[in-house]
NUTIBA-920182 format. One record per residue: chain; x, y, z of N, C-alpha, C, O in turn; residue in one letter; residue number from 0. Coordinates in steps of 0.001 Angstrom, whole numbers, always signed. Example, Ala and Ser with C-alpha at 12.3 -4.5 7.8 and 13.67 -1.06 7.14 Angstrom:
<sites>
  mol   n.east  n.north     n.up  ca.east  ca.north    ca.up   c.east  c.north     c.up   o.east  o.north     o.up  type  seq
    A   +13190    -5690    +7800   +12300     -4500    +7800   +13200    -3300    +7800   +14236    -3319    +8465     A    0
    A   +12850    -2250    +7080   +13670     -1060    +7140   +12900      +30    +7870   +13409    +1138    +8039     S    1
</sites>
This chain:
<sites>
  mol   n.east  n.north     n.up  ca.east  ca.north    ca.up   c.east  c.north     c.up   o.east  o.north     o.up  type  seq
    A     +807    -1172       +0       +0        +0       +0     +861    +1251       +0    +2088    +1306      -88     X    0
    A      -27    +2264     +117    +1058     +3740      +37    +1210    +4114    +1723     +325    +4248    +2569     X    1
    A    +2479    +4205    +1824    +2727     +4395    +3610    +2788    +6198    +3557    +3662    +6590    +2784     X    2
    A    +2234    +6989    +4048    +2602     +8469    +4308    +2455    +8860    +2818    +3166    +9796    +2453     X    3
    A    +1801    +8399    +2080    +1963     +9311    +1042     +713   +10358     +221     -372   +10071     -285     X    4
    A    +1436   +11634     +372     +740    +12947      -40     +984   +13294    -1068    +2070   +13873    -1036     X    5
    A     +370   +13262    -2503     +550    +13804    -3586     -425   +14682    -3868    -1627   +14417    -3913     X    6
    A     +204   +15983    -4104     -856    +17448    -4648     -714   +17421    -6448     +432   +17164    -6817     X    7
    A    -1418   +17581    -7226     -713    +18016    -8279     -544   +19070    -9145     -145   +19216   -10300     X    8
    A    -1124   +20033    -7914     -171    +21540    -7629    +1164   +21732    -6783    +1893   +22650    -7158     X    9
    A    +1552   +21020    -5747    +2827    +20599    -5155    +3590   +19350    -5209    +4597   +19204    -4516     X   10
    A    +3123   +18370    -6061    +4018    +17211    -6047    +3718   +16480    -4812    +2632   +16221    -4292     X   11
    A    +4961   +16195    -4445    +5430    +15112    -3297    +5804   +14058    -3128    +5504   +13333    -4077     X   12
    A    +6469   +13445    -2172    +6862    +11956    -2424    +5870   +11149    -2252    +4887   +11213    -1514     X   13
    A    +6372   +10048    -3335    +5434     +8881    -3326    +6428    +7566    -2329    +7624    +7306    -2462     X   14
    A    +5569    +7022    -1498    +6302     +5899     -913    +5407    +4855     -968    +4223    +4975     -652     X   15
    A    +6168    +3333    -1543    +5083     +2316    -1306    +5921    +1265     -934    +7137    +1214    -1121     X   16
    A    +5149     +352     -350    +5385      -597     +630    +4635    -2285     +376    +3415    -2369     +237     X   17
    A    +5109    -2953     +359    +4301     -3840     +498    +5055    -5292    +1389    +6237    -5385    +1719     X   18
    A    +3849    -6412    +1647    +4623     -7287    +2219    +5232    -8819    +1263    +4417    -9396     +544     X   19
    A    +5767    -9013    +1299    +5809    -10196     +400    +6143   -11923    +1055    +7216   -12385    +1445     X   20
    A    +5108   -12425     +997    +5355    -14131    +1114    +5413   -15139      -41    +4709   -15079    -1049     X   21
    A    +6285   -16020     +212    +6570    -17324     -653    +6630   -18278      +13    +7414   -18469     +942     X   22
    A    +5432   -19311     -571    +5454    -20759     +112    +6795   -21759      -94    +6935   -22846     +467     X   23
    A    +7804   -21103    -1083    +9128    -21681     -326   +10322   -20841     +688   +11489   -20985    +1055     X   24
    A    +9396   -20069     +822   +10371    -19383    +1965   +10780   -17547    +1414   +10349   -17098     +352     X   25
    A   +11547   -16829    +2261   +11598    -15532    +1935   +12790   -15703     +766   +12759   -14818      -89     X   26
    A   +13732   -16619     +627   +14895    -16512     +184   +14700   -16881    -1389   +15617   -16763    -2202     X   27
    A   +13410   -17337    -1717   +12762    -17450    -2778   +12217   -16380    -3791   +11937   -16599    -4969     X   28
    A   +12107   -15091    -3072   +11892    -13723    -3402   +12563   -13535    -4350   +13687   -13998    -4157     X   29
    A   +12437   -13004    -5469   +13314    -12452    -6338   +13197   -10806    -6184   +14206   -10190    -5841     X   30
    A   +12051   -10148    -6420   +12024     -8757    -6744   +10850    -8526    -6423   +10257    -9521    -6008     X   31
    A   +10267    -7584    -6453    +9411     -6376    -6860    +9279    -5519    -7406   +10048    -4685    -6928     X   32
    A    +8637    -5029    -8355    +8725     -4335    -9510    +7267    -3586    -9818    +6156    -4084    -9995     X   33
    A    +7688    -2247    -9815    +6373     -1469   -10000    +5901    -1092   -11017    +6793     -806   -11815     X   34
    A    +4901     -941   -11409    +4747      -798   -12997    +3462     +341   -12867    +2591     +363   -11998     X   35
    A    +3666    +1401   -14184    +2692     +2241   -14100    +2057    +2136   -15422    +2842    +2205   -16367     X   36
    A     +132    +1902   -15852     -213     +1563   -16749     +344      -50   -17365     +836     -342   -18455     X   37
    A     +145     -583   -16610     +528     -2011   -16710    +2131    -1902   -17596    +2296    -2701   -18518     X   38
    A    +2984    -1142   -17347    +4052     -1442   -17917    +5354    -1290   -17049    +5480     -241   -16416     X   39
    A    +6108    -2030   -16987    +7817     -2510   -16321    +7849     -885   -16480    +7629     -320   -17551     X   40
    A    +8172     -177   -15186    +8966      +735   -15055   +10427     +761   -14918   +11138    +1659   -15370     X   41
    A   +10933     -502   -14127   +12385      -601   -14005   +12794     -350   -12746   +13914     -564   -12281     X   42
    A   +11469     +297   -11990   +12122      +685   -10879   +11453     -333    -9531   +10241     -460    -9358     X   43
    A   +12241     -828    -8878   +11704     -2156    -7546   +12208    -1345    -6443   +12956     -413    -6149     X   44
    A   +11226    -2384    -5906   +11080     -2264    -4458   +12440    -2855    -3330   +13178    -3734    -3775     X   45
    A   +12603    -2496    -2380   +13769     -2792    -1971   +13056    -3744     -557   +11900    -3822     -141     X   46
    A   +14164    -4287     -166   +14175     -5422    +1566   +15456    -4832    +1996   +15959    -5676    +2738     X   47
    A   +16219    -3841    +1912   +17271     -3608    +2504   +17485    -2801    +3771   +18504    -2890    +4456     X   48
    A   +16152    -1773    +4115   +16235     -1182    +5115   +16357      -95    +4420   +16974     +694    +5136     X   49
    A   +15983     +642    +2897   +16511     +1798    +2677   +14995    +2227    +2138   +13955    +1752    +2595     X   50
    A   +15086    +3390     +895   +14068     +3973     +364   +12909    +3833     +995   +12176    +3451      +82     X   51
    A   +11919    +3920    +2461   +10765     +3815    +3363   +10625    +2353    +3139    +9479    +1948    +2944     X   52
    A   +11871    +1254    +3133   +11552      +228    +4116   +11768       +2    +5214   +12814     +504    +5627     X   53
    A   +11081     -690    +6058   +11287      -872    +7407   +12724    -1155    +8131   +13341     -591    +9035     X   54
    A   +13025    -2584    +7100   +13823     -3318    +7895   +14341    -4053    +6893   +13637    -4389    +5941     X   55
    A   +15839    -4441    +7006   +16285     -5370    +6046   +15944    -6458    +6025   +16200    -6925    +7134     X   56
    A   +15331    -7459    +5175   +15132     -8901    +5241   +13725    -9114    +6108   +13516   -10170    +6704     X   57
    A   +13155    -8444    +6113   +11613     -8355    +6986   +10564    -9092    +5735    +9438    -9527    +5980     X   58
    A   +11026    -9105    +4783    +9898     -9297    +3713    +8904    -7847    +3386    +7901    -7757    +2678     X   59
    A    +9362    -7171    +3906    +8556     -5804    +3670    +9440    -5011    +2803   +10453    -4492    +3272     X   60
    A    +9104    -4885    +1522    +9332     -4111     +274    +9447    -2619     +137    +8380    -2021       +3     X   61
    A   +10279    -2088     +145    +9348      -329      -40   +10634     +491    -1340   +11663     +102    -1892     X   62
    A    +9788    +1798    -1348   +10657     +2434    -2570   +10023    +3672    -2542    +8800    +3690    -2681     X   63
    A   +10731    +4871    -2363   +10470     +6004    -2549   +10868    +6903    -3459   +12083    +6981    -3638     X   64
    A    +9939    +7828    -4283   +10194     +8566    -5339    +9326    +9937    -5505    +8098   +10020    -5495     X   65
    A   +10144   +10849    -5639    +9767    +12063    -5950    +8869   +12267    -7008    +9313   +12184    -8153     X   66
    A    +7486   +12562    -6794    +6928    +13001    -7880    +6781   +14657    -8356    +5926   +15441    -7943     X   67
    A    +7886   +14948    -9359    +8215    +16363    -9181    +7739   +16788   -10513    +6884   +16105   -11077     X   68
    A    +8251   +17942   -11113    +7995    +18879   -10506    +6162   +19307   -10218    +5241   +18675   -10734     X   69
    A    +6036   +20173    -9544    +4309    +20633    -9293    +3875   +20862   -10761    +4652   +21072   -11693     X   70
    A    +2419   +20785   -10843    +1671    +20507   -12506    +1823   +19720   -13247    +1299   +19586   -14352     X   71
    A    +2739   +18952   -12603    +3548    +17932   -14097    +2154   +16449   -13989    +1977   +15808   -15026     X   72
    A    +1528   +16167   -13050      -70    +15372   -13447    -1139   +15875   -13160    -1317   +16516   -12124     X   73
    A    -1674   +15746   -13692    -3341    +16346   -13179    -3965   +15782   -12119    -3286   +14789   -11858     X   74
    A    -4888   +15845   -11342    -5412    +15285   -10812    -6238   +14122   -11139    -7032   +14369   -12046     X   75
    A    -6303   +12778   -10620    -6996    +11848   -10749    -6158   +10620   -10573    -5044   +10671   -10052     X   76
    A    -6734    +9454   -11037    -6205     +8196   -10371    -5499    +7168   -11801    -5866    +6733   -12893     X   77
    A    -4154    +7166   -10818    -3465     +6255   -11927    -3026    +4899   -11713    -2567    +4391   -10690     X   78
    A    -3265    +4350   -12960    -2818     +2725   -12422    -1409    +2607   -12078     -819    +2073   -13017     X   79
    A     -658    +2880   -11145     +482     +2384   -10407     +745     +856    -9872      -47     +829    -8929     X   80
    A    +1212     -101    -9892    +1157     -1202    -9426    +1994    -2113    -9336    +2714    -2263   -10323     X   81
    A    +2144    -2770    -8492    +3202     -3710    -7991    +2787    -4877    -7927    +1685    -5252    -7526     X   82
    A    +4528    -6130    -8716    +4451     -7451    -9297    +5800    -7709    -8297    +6877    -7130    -8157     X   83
    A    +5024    -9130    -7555    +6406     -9681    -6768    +6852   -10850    -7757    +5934   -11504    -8251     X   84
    A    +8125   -11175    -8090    +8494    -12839    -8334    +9224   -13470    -8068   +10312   -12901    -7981     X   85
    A    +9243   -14862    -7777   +10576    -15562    -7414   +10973   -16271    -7863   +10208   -16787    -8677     X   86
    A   +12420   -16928    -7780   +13356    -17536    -8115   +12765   -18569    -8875   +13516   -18605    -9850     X   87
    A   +11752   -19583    -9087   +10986    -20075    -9286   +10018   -19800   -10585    +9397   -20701   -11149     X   88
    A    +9995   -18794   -10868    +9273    -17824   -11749    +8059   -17586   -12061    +7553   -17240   -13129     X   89
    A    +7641   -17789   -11087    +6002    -17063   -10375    +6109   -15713   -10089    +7090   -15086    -9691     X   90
    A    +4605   -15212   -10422    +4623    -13411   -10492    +3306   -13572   -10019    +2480   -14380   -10443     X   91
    A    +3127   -12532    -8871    +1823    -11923    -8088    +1329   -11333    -9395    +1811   -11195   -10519     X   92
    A     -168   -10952    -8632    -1355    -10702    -9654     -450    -9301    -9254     +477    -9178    -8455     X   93
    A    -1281    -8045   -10379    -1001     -6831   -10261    -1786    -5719    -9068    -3016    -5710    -9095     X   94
    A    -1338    -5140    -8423    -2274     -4329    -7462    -1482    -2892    -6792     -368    -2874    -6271     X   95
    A    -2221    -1972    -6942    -3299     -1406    -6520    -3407      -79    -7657    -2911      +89    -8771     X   96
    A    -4184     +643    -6909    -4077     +1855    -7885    -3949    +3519    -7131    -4469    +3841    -6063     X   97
    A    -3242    +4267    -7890    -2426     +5442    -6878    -3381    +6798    -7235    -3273    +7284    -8361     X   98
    A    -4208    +7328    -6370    -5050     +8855    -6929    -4388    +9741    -6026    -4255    +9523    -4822     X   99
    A    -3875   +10998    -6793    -3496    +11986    -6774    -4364   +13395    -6706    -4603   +13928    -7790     X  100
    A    -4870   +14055    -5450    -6084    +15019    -5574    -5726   +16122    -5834    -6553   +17023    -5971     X  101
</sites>
């Protein structure tokens, strides 16, 4: 989900998202997370390291923070933003959620 996050799109702001991730063979099975906007590979994942608004390293809790700059640059309304976990294995979570900006 979005942890603390305030987007104007007269002021911008950071976007932070978070999520948790399980694998029925274990955490070490994790490959990535990967966010995609309009159903397409952005390139940019989610981290387990303890950095960009994750919690904790190795928690299974995902996060990644990004500036949505400059002010005016989206309009207001709701965009498909969404996050794909997969693992080693090569299984991929369904796609979810969606990000509105007021």
């Amino acid at each position: 989900g979005y942890w603390d996050t305030q987007i104007s799109a007269t002021t911008g702001g950071m976007l932070t998202l978070i999520c948790y991730v399980s694998d029925p063979d274990g955490p070490a099975d994790i490959k990535e997370v990967e966010m995609y906007y309009n159903q397409q590979k952005t390139g940019a994942f989610l981290k387990d390291d303890g950095t960009q608004g994750d919690f904790a390293a190795g928690d299974q809790v995902y996060g990644i923070q990004a500036p949505i700059a400059p002010p005016n640059l989206l309009p207001a309304g709701q965009y498909l933003l969404e996050l794909v976990a997969r693992d080693f294995s090569g299984n991929e979570s369904d796609m979810w959620p969606y990000l509105t900006i007021n």
